[in-house]
C-alpha positions in Angstrom: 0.0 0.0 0.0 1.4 3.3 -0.8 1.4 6.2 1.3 -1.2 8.1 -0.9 -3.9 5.7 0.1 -2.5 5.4 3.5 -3.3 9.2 3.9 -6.2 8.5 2.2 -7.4 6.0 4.6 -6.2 8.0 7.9 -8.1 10.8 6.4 -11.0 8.9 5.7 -11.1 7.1 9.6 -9.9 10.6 10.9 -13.3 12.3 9.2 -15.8 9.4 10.5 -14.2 10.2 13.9 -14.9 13.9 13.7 -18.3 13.6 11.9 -19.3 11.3 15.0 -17.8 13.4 17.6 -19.6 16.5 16.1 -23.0 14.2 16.2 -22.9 13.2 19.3 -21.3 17.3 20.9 -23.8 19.0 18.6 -26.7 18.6 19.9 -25.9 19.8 23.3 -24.6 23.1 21.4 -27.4 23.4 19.8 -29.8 23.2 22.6 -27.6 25.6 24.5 -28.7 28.2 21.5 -31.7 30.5 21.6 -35.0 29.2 20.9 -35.3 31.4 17.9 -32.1 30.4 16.2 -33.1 26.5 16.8 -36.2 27.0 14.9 -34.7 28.4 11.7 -31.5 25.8 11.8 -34.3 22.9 11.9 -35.7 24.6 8.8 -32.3 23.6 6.8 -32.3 20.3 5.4 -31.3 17.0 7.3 -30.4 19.4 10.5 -33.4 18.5 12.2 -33.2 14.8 11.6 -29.2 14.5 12.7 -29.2 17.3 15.6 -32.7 16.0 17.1 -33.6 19.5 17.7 -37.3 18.6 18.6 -38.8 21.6 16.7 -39.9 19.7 13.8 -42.2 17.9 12.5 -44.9 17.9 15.4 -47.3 15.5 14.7 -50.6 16.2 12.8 -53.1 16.6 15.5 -53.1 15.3 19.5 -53.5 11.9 20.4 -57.0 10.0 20.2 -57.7 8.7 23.8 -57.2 5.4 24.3 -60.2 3.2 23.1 -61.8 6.2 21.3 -62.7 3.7 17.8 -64.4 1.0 20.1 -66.7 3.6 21.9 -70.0 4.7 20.5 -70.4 7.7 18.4 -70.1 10.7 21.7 -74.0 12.8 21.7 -73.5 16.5 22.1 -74.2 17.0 25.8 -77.4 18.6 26.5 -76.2 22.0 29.0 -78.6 22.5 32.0 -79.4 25.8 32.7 -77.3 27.4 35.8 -80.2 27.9 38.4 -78.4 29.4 41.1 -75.9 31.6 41.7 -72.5 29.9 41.0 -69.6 29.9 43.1 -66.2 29.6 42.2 -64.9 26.1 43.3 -60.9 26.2 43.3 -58.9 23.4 41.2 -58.0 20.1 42.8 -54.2 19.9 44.1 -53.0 17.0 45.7 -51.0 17.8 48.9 -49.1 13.9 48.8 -49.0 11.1 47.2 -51.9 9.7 48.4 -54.0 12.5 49.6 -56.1 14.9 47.8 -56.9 18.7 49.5 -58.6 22.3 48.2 -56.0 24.7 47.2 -57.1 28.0 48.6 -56.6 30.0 45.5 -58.7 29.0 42.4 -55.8 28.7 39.5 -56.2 30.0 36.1 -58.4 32.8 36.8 -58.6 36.1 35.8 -58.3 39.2 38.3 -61.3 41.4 37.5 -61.6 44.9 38.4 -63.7 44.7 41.1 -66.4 47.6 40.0 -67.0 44.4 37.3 -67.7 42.0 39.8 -69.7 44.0 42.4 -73.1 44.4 40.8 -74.5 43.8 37.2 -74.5 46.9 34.7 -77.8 48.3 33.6 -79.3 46.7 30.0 -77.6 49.0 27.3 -80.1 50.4 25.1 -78.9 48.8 21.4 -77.3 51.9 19.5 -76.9 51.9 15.8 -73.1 51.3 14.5 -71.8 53.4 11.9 -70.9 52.0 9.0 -66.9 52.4 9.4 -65.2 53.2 12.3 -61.0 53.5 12.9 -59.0 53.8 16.3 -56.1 56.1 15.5 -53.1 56.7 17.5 -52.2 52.7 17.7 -48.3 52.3 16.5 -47.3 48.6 15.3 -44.4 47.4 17.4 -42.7 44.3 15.9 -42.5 41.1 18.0 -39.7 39.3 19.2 -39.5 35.4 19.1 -42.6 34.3 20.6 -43.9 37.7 22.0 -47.0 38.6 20.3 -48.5 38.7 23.8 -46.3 40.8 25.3 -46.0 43.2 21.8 -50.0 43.2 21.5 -50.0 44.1 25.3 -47.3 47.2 24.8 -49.3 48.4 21.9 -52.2 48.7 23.8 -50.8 50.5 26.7 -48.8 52.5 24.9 -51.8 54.1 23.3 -53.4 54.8 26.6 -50.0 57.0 27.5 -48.5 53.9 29.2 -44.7 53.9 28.5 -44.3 50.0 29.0 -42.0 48.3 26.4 -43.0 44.5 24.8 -39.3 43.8 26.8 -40.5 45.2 29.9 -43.7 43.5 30.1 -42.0 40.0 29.1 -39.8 40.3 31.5 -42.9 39.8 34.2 -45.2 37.8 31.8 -42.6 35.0 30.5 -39.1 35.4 31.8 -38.2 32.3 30.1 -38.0 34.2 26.7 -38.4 30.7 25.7 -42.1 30.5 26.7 -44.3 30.0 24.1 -47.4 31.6 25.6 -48.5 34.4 27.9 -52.2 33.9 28.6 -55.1 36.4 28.4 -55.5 36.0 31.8 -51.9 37.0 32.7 -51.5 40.3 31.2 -55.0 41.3 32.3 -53.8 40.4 35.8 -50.6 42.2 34.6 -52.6 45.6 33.4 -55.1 45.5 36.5 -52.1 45.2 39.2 -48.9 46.8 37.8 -50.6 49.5 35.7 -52.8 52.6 36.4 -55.3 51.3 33.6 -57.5 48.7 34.1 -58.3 45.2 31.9 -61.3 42.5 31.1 -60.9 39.2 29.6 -63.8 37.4 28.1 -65.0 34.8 25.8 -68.0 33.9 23.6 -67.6 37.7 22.0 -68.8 38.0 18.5 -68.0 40.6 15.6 -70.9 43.1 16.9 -68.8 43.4 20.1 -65.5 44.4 18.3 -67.2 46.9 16.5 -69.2 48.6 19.7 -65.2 48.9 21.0 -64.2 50.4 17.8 -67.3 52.6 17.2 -66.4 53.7 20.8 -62.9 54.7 20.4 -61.6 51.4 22.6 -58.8 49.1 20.1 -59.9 45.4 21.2 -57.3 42.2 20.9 -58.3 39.1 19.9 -57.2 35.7 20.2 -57.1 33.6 17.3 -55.2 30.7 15.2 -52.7 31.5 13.0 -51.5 29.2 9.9 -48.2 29.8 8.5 -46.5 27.4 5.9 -43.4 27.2 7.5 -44.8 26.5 11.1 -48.5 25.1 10.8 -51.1 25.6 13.4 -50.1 28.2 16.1 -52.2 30.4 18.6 -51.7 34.4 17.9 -53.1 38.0 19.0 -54.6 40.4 16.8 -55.2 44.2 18.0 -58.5 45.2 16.0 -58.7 48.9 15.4 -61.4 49.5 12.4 -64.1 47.8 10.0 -65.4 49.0 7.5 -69.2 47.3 6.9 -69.2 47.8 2.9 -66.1 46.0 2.4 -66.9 43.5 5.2 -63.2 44.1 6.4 -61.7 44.7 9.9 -58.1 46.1 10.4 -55.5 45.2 12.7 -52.0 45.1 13.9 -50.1 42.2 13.5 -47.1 41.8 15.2 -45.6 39.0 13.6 -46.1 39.9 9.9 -47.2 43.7 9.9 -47.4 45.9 8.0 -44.7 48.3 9.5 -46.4 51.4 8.5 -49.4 51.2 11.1 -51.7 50.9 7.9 -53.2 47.2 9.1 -53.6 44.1 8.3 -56.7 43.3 6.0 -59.0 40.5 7.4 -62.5 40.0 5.9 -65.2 39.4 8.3 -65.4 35.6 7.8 -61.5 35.0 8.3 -61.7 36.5 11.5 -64.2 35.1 12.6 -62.8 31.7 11.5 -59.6 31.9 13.5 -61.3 33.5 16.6 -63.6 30.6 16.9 -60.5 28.6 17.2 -60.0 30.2 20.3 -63.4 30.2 21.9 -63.9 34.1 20.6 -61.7 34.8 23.3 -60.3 38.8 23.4 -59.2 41.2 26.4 -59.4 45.0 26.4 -57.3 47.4 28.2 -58.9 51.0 29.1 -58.1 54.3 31.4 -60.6 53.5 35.4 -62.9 56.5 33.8 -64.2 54.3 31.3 -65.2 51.7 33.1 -69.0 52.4 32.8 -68.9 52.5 29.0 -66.8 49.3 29.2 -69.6 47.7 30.9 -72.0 48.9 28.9 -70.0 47.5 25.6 -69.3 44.5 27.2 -73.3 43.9 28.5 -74.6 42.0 31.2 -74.2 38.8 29.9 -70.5 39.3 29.2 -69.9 40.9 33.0 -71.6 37.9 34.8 -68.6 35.1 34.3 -70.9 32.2 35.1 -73.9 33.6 32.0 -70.8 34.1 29.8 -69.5 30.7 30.0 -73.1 29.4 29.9 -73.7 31.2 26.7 -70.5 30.2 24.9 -71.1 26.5 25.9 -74.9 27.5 24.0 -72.7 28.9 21.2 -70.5 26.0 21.0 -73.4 23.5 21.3 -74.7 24.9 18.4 -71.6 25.2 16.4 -71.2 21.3 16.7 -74.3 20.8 15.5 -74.1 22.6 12.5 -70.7 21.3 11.4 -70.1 18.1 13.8 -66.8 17.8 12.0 -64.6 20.6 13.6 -62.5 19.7 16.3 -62.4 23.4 17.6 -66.0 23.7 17.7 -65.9 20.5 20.5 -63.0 22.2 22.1 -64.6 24.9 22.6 -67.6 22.8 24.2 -65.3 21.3 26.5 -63.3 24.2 27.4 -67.1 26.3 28.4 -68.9 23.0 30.3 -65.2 22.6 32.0 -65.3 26.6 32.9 -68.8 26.0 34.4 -67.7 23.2 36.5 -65.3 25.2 38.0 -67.7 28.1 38.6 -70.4 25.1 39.8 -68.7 22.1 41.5 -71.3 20.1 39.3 -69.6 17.2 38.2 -71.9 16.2 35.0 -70.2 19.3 33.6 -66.7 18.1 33.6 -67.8 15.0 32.5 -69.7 16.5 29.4 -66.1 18.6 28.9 -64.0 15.3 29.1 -66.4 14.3 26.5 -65.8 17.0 24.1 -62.6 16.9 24.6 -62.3 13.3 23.7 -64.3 14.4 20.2 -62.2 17.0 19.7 -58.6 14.8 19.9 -60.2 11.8 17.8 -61.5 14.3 15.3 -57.7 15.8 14.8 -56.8 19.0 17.0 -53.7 20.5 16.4 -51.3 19.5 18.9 -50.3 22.8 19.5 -53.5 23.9 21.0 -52.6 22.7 24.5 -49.6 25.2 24.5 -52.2 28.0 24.9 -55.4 26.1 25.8 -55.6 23.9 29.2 -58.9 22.8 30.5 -58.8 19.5 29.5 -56.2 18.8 31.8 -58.6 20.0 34.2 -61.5 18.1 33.0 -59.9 15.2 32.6 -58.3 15.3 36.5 -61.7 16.1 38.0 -62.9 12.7 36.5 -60.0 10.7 37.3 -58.5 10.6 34.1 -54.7 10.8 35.1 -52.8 9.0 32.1 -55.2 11.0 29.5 -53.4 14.2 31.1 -49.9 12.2 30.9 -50.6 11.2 27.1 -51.1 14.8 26.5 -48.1 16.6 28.6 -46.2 13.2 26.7 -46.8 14.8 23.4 -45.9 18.4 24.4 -43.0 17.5 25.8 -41.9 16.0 22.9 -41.0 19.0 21.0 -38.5 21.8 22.3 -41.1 24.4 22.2 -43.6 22.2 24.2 -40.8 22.1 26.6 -40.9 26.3 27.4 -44.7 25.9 28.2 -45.0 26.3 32.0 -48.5 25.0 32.6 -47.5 21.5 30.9 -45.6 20.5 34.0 -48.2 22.2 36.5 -50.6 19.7 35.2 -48.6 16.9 34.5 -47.5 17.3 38.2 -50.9 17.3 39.2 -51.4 14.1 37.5 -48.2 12.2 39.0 -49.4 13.5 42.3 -52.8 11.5 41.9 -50.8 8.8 40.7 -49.2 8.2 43.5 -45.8 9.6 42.1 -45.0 12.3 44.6 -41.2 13.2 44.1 -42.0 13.2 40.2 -44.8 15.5 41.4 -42.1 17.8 42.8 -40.0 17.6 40.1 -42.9 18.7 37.6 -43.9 21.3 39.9 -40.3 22.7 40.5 -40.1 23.0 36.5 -42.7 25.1 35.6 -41.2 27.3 38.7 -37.6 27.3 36.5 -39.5 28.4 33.5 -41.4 31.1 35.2 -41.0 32.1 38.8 -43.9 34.1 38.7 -46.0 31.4 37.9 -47.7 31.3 41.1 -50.4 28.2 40.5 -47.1 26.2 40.6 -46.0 27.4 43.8 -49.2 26.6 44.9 -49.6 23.1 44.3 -45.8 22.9 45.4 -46.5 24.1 48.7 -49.6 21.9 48.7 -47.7 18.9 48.2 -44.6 19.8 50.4 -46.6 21.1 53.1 -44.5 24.7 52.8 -48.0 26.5 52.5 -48.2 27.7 56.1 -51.0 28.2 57.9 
């Protein structure tokens, strides 16, 4: 053998031994990298496959529940009419292995300003819309990775003379810039105690309630899906600002894609209202305290009182499924609204009906995303005992390196490894969520539930 293909061979061994030392080193670098700059190196060829980044491919939709082809076809639950006032019954947190105990804090609720909660506002007598209205004096900020909450948030305050930067409301909302949701509920809580202004959060609204905000001068921010070819199904804020009835269009900001130029995104009437239903026609509005009688008054009765809002978007969502029994969001919704009641209740038939839509919605084809944003049926599926439904779930989520930067994955997986039997794992789930976000204080709950740190 000559020396040529002795070099040649040494070369040869000498490359396998750095390609394999790069494979196995790699993906520890690249983890160690910014979510942001993970997501676009998965989008080159073969990376994602050799690195195991765990951004892509998710899969298509959630998984069935187990059994789900031998049952019978699910019946849309029939929703009993609240007949008494409902109280708020706080989410199950085990305190051991074995033992079960009331948290005293219900988790996952909004903090309302309390003028909305101490008495029902008068009937509003129905006032004609104009034809067009436009909110001036909004100014587009672009996102960062992850941040329309935070961005939509800023916009918002900013227009109300609030100085607060997307950065500076992230840092609260989602330290973990990693995070891949802030909830509705969080920056409402954020606006109504860290701000002057005040905020409401709300579901079931419809496209008559963005205008009355608009016709009033009030910008409104939705919560909708959001399709893009290069990352699927994702969950995403809009901040509505006009409409215009003739050309059955609404504008808005979008922080993710623009435009720059604060001249709004074009939406007709029927898109919008086909991504917000994928949220449940969920929205929050931010306003100065001296409003708060025409916010009432916008919002209506119904709207104020939590427990006729969440009976009237289970109605809604009843009758969505009906009409088109073949859309997984319209069941979700279903479950999310009977789930939401049986909080408000204690009445157990309503988290069974939930689990039940829930099950639809996951053997229909969900996207798997939706349980980065959306997380009642964890909820409904612990109140009936369901602990490895909320496993399979987390399972899935955790799967993918975004999944792994949502906070209220381990809250309830811990609840369900608690119920299980599994405390220490329990802990571990628990402690977590509290590395992702320290301010996530349902964690911090359930891990002074379970550690018995709670105090008196």
């Amino acid at each position: 053998m000559n020396n040529r293909v002795k070099y040649g061979v040494l070369f040869l061994v000498l490359a396998q031994i750095v390609v394999i030392a790069f494979l196995f080193v790699a993906p520890r670098l690249v983890n160690a990298l910014p979510g942001e700059y993970r997501v676009r190196l998965a989008r080159v060829p073969m990376v994602e496959t050799l690195l195991k980044i765990g951004v892509t491919p998710l899969p298509t939709a959630l998984p069935a529940p187990v059994g789900a082809a031998d049952r019978p076809e699910i019946t849309i639950p029939v929703i009993p009419q609240l007949t008494a006032t409902p109280i708020v019954v706080p989410t199950d947190v085990p305190t051991s292995a074995t033992t079960e105990s009331e948290i005293a804090k219900p988790t996952q609720q909004p903090t309302l300003p309390p003028s909305l909660t101490a008495t029902p506002p008068p009937t509003p007598t129905p006032k004609p819309l104009p034809r067009q209205a436009r909110v001036d004096g909004l100014e587009i900020i672009a996102q960062g990775f992850n941040n329309c909450g935070p961005a939509n948030l800023a916009i918002n305050l900013n227009f109300y003379g609030n100085p607060t930067t997307q950065v500076e409301a992230a840092a609260f909302l989602k330290p973990n810039s990693e995070d891949r949701n802030v909830s509705p509920w969080q920056m409402v809580d954020y606006v109504n105690e860290q701000t002057d202004l005040r905020a409401f959060v709300g579901s079931g609204g419809d496209l008559e309630l963005i205008k009355r905000f608009l016709a009033n001068g009030l910008p409104i921010v939705i919560e909708k899906g959001y399709e893009l070819e290069s990352e699927g199904w994702l969950g995403h804020y809009l901040t509505m600002f006009a409409y215009d009835d003739d050309k059955q269009e609404f504008l808005s900001l979008d922080t993710n894609l623009g435009p720059w130029d604060d001249s709004g995104r074009v939406d007709s009437y029927e898109m919008v209202e086909h991504y917000w239903q994928q949220f449940n026609y969920t929205f929050f509005v931010v306003y100065p305290p001296e409003k708060e009688s025409l916010v009432q008054e916008l919002l209506g009765p119904d709207m104020v009182d939590t427990a006729v809002m969440w009976q009237k978007a289970a109605e809604r969502a009843q009758a969505e499924v009906e009409a088109d029994p073949e859309n997984a969001f319209t069941w979700f919704n279903l479950g999310e609204s009977l789930t939401r009641l049986g909080e408000l209740t204690g009445e157990m038939s309503y988290y069974e009906s939930g689990a039940s839509a829930f099950d639809q919605a996951r053997t229909l084809g969900i996207p798997p995303r939706i349980v980065w944003y959306q997380f009642r049926p964890y909820i409904a599926y612990m109140k009936v005992g369901r602990y490895q439904d909320i496993l399979d779930l987390t399972e899935v989520t955790l799967s993918s390196q975004g999944g792994r930067n949502v906070e209220e994955t381990y809250l309830y997986q811990g609840h369900a490894l608690a119920f299980l039997g599994d405390g220490q794992g329990a802990i571990d789930a628990y402690e977590q969520a509290l590395r992702l976000n320290k301010y996530f204080y349902p964690a911090q709950w359930a891990l002074d539930a379970i550690t018995g740190n709670g105090g008196g």
